[in-house]
Z-matrix of the N, CA and C atoms (Angstrom, degrees):
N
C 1 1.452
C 2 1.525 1 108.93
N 3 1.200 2 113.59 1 132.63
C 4 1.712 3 119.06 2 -178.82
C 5 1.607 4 88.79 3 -112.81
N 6 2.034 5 89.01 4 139.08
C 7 1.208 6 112.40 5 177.24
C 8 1.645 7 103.11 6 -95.08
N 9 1.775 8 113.85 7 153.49
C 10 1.371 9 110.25 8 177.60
C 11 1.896 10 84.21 9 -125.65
N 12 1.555 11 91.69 10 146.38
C 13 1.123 12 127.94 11 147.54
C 14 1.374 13 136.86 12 -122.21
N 15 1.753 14 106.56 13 135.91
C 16 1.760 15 113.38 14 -175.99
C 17 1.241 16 104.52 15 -69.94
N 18 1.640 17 101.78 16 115.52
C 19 1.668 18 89.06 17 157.47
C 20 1.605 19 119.34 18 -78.90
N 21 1.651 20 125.45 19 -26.78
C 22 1.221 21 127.26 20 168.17
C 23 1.208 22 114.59 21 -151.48
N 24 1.499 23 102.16 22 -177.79
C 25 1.672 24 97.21 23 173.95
C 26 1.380 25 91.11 24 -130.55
N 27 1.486 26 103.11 25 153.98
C 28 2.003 27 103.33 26 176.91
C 29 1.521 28 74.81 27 -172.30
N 30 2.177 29 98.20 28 155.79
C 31 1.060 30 114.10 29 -151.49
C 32 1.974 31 88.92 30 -142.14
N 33 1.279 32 99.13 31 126.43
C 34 1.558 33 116.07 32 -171.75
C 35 1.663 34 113.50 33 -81.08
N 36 1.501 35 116.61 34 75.50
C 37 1.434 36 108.23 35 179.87
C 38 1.592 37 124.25 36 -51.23
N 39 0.860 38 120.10 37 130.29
C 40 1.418 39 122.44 38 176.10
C 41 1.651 40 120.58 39 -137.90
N 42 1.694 41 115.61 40 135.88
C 43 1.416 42 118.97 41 -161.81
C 44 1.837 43 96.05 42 -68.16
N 45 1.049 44 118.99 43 159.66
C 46 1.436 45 125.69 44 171.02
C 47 1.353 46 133.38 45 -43.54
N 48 1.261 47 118.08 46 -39.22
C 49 1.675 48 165.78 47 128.12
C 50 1.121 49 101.03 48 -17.58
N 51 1.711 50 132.44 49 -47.45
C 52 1.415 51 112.61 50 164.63
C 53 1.371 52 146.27 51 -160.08
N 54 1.253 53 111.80 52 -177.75
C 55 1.497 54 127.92 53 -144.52
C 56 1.251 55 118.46 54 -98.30
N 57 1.279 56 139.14 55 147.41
C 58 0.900 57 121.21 56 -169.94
C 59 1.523 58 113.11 57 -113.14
N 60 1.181 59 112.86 58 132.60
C 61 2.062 60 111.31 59 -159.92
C 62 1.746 61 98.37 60 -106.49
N 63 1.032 62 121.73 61 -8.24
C 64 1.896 63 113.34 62 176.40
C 65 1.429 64 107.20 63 179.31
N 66 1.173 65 105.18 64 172.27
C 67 1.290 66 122.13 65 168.01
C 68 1.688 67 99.15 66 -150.16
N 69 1.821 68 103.53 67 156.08
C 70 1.569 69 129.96 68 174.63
C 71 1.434 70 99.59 69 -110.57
N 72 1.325 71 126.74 70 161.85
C 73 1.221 72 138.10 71 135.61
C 74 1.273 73 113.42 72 -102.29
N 75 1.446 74 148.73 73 130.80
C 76 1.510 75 133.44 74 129.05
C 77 1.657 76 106.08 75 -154.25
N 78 1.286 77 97.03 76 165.85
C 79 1.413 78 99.14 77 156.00
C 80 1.130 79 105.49 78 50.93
N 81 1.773 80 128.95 79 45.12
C 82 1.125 81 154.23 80 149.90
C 83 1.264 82 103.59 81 73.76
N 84 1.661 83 121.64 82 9.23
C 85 1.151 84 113.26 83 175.87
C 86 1.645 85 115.82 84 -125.29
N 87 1.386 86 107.76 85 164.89
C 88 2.127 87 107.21 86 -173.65
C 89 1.664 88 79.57 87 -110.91
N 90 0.924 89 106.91 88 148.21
C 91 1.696 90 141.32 89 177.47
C 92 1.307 91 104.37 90 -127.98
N 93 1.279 92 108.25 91 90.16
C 94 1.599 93 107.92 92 177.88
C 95 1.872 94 116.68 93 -104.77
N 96 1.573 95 108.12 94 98.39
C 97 1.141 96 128.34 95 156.53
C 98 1.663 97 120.32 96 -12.77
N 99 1.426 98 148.38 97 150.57
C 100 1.400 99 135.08 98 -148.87
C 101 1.813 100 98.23 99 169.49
N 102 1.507 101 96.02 100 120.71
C 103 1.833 102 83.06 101 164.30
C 104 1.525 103 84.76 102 -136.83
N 105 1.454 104 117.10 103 146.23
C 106 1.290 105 143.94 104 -156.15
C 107 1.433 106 101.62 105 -116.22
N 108 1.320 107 139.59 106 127.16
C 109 1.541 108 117.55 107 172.10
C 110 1.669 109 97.86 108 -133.85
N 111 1.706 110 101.32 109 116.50
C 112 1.572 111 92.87 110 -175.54
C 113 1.644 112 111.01 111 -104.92
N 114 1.024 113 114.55 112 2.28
C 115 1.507 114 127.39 113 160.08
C 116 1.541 115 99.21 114 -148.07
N 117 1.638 116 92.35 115 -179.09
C 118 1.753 117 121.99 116 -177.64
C 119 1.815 118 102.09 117 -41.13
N 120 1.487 119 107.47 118 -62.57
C 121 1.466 120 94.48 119 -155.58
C 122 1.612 121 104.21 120 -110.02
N 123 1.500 122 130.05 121 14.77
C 124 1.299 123 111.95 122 -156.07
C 125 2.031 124 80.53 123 -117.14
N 126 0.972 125 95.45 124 167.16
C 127 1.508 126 114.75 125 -174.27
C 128 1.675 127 116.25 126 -152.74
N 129 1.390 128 105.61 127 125.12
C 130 1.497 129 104.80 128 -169.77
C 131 1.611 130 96.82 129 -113.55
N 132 1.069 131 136.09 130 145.17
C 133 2.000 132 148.08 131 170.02
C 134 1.096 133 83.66 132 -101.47
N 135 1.905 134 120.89 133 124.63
C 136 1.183 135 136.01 134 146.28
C 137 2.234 136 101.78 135 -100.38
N 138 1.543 137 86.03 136 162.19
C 139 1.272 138 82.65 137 164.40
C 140 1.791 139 106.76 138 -153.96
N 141 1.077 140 108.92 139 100.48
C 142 1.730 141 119.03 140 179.33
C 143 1.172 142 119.51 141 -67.11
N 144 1.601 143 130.27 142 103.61
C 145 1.538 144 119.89 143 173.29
C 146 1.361 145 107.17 144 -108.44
N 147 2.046 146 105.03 145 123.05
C 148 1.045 147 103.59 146 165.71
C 149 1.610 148 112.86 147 -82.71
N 150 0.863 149 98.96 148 142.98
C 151 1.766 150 113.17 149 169.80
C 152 1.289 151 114.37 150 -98.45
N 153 2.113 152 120.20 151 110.94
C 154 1.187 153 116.89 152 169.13
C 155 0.744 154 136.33 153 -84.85
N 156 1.481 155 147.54 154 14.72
C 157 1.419 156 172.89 155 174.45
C 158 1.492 157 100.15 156 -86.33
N 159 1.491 158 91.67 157 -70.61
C 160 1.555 159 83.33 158 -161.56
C 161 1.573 160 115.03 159 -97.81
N 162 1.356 161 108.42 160 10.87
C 163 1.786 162 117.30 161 174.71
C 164 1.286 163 105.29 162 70.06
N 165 1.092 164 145.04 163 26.08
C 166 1.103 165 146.31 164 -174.65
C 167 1.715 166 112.71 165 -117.53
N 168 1.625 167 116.17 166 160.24
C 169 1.404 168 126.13 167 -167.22
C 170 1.569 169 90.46 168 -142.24
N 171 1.447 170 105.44 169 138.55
C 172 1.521 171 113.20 170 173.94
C 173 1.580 172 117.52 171 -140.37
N 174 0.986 173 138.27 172 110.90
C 175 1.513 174 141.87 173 160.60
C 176 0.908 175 131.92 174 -21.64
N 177 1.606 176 149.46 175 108.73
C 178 1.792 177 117.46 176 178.09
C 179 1.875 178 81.30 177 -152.25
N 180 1.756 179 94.01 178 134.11
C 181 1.175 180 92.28 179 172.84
C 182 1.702 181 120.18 180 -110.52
N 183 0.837 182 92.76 181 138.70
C 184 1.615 183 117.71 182 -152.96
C 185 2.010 184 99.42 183 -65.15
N 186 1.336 185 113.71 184 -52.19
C 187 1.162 186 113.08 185 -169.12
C 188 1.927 187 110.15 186 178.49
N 189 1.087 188 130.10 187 -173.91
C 190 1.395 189 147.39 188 -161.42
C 191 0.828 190 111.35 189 -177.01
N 192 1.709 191 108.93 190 128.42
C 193 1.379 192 134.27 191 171.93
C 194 1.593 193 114.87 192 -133.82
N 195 1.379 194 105.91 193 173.31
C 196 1.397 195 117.23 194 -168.56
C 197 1.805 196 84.22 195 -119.84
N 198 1.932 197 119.82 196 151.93
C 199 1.271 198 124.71 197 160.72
C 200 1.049 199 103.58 198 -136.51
N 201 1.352 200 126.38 199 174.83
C 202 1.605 201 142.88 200 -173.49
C 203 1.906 202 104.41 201 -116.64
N 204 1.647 203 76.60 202 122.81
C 205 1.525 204 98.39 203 177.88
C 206 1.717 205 126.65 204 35.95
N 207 1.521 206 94.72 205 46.96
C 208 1.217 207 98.50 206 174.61
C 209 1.483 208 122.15 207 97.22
N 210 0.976 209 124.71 208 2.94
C 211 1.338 210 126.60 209 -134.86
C 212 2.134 211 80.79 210 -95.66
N 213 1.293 212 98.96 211 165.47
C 214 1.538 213 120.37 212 160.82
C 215 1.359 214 127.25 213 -55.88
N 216 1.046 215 150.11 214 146.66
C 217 1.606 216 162.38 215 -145.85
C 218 2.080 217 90.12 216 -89.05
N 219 1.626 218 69.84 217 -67.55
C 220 1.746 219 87.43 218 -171.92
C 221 2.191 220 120.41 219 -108.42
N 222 1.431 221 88.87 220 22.15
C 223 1.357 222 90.15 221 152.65
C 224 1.524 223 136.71 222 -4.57
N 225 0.987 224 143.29 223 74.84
C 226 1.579 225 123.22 224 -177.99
C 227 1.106 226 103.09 225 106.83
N 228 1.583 227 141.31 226 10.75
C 229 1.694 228 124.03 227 -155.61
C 230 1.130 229 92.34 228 -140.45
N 231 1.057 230 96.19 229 179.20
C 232 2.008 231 118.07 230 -179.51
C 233 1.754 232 93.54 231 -86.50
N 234 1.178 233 130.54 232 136.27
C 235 1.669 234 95.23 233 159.64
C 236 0.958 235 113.38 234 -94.04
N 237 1.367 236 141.40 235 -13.51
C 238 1.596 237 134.76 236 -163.18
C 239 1.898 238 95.36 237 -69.48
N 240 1.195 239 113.52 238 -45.95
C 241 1.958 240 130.04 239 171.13
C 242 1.629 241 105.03 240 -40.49
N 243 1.696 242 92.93 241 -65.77
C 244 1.596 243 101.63 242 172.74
C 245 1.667 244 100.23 243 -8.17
N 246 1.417 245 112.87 244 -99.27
C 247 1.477 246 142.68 245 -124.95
C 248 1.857 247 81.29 246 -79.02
N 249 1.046 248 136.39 247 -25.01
C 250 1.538 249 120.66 248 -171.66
C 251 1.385 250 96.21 249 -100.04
N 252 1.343 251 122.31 250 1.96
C 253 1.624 252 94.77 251 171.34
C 254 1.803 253 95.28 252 -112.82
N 255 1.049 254 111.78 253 69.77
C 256 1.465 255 112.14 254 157.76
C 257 1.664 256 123.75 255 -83.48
């Protein structure tokens, strides 16, 4: 049996608007995946890396798009595929 210990606790703010589509582990860090929708058709990719070393969380937005009538980011797709075919 393996014991776990917290190294911290930290808490991922996110606007109401959005969702969260994946997360990575590596390289001591979580890469947490994010689509933002601040109206009907526009769509923003966030991507949050917490850093476990240094306890820290940073913002970086990935990209922006426009969709039709509402429709899904990743509609029809794998999402884990999604995010590696950038």
């Amino acid at each position: 049996m393996t014991s776990r210990q917290k190294i911290f606790l930290m808490y991922l703010q996110t606007h109401k608007n959005e969702t969260i589509a994946g997360e990575i582990f590596y390289n001591n860090q979580l890469k947490v995946f994010s689509v933002y929708t601040p109206s009907k058709t526009d769509r923003v990719i966030n991507c949050y890396i917490l850093d476990v070393l240094n306890k820290s969380i940073k913002k970086v937005e990935l990209f922006k798009t426009s969709v039709e009538k509402q429709q899904s980011l990743f509609s029809g797709q794998n999402k884990a595929n999604q995010f590696c075919n950038f």
